[in-house]
C-alpha positions in Angstrom: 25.2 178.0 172.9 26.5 177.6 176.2 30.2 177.8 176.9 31.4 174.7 178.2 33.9 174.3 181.7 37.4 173.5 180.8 39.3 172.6 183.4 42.6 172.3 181.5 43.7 172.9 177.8 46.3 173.2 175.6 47.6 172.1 171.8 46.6 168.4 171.7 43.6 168.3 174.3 41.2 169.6 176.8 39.5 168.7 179.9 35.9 169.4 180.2 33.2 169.1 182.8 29.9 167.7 181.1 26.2 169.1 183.3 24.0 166.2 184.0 21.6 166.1 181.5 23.3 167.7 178.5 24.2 165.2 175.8 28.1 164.0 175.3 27.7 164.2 171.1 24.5 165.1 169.2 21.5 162.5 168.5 18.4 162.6 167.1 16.8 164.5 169.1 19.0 167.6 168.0 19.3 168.9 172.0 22.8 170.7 173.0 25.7 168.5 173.7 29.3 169.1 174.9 31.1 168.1 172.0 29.9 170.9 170.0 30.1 173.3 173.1 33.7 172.5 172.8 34.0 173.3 169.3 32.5 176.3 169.2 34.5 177.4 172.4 38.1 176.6 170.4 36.6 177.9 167.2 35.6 181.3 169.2 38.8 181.3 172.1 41.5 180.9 168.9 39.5 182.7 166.1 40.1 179.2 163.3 37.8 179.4 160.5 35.9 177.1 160.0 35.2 174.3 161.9 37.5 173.2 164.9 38.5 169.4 164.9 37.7 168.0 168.2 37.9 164.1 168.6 35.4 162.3 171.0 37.5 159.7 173.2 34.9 158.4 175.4 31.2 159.0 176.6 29.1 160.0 179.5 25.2 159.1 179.4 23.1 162.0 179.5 21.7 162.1 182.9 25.5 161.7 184.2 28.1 164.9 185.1 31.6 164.3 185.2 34.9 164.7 183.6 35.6 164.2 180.0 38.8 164.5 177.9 38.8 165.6 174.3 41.4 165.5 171.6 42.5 168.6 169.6 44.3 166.7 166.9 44.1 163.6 165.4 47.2 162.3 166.4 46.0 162.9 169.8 42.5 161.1 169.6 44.0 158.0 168.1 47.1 157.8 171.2 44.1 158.8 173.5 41.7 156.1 172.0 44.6 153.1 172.7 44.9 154.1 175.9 40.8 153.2 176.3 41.5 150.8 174.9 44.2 149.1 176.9 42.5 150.5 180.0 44.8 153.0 180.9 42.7 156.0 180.6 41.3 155.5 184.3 37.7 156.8 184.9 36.7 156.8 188.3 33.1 157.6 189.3 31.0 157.8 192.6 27.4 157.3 193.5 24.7 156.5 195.4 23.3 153.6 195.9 20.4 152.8 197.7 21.4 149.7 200.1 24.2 148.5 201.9 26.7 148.1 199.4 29.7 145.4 199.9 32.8 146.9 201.7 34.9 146.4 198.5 33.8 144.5 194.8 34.5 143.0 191.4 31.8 143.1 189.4 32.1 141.1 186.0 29.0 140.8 183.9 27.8 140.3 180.7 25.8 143.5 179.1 23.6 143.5 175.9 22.1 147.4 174.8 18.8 147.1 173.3 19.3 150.0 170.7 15.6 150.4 170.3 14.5 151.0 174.0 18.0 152.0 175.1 18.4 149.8 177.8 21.1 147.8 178.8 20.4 144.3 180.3 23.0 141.5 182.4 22.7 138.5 180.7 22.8 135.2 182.4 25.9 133.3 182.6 25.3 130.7 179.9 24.0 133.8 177.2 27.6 135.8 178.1 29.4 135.3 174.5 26.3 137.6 173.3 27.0 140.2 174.9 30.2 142.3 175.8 31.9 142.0 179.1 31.6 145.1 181.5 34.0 144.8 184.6 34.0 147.5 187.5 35.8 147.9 191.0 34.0 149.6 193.6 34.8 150.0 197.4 32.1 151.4 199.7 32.9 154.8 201.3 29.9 155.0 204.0 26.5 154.2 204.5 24.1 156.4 206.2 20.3 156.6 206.1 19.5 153.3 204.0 22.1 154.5 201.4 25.8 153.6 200.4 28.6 156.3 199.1 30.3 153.9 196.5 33.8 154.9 195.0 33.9 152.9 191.3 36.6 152.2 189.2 35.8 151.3 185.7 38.2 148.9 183.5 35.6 149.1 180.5 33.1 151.9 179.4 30.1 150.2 178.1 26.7 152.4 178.1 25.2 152.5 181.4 27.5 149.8 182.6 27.6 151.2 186.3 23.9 151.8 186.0 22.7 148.2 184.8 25.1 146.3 186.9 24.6 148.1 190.4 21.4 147.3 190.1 21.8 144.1 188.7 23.6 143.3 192.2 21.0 144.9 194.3 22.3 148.3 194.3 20.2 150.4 192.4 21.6 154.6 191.9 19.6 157.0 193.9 17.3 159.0 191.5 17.9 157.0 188.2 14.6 156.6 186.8 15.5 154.1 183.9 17.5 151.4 186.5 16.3 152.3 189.3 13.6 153.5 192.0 13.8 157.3 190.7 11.1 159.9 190.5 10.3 162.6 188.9 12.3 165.7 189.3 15.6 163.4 190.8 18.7 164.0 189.5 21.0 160.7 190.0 22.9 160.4 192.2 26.4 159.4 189.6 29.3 161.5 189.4 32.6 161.4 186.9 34.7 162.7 189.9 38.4 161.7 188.8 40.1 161.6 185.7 44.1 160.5 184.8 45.6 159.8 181.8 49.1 159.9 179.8 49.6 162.9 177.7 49.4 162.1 174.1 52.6 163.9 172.9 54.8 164.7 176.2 53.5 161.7 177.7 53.6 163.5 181.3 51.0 161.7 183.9 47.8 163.8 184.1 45.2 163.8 186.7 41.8 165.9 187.2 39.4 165.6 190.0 35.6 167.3 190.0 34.1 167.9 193.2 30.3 166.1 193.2 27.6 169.1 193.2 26.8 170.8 196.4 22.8 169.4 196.1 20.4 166.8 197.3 21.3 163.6 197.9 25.2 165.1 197.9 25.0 166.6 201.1 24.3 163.6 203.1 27.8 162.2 202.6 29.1 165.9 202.6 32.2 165.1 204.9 33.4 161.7 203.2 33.3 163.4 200.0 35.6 166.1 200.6 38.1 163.0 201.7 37.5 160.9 199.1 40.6 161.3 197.0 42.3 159.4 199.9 40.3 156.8 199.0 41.3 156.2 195.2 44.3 154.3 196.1 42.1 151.5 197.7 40.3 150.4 195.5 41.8 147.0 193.8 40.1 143.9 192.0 38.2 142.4 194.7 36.6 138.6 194.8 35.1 139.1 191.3 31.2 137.8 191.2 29.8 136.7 188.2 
């Protein structure tokens, strides 16, 4: 099993860089995933027999790399879990789209996950109490060569949510072959880059950042990407489209 990249750990939780591709939590299909990379790395680092309680807070979707926080305790996964909960476990991401993005947006829609195909789909505005609302804050970084470097900010965490409603809008993620235009062989183009949170048990502010990977379609927004934590602070609600 691979050993997973932990950025930061200690008694009550670590920070962990999930590959694109590899699976948050086991499924079906039995593949590796992170949060049994993580277990195995506690069990092995601090010698406990035998198996390590990890608790899952949130979720990437496969394709997707990024930052992800896990609990060591219980007590820590259920302060952790509120703060999801009461959006104040911020998860920022960026992308890119293909397009010219808006300078700055609000996007509230309406997602339903078809479990047997899944997909997630934006339901029109008179079918929204079926479905869960998914709200995201995004502010356009630069746009070069047909494509936009989007900085997003999510309030909720639905599956796919920045997937299905960028391209809902007209904004669909380079290389995502589900969504999007993406062929074979592309990797998308979406990227947990920034990660802040209260400690569960000292309650000091915590904040993690993971630079996007040095590769194809990266590189053409090399410069703006090694600015972009002065950008963070900019993005706000915008005029919310619904």
């Amino acid at each position: 099993m691979e050993k997973p990249t932990v950025l930061y750990e200690d008694n009550h939780v670590i920070v962990a860089v999930k590959p694109p591709n590899l699976l948050t939590q086991g499924d079906q299909t039995g593949d590796e995933n992170l949060l049994d990379q993580v277990k195995a790395y506690v069990k092995e680092t601090y010698q406990k027999p035998g198996e390590a309680y990890i608790g899952l807070v949130h979720r990437m979707d496969r394709p997707v790399g990024g930052l992800l926080v896990f609990a060591r305790t219980s007590k820590a996964a259920s302060r952790l879990s509120e703060q999801v909960r009461a959006h104040e476990l911020n998860r920022q991401y960026v992308c890119i789209v293909e397009g010219e993005a808006p300078d700055q947006f609000t996007y509230v829609d309406y997602l339903v996950k078809d479990e047997e195909n899944n997909r997630v789909a934006v339901l029109p505005a008179y079918l929204k109490l079926q479905g869960k609302e998914a709200v995201l804050h995004g502010r356009t970084v630069a746009r070069r060569d047909g494509l936009s470097l989007v900085a997003i900010q999510l309030e909720t965490g639905r599956a796919h949510q920045i997937r299905a409603q960028m391209q809902h809008h007209g904004f669909p993620l380079w290389g995502d072959n589900r969504y999007g235009n993406g062929k074979r062989g592309q990797q998308i183009a979406l990227w947990g880059f920034r990660l802040s949170f209260t400690h569960p048990v000292s309650k000091e502010q915590m904040l993690f950042i993971a630079p996007a990977p040095e590769e194809k379609p990266w590189l053409l927004f090399e410069r703006e990407l090694r600015g972009l934590e002065n950008v963070w602070p900019q993005i706000k609600p915008a005029v919310t489209n619904q």
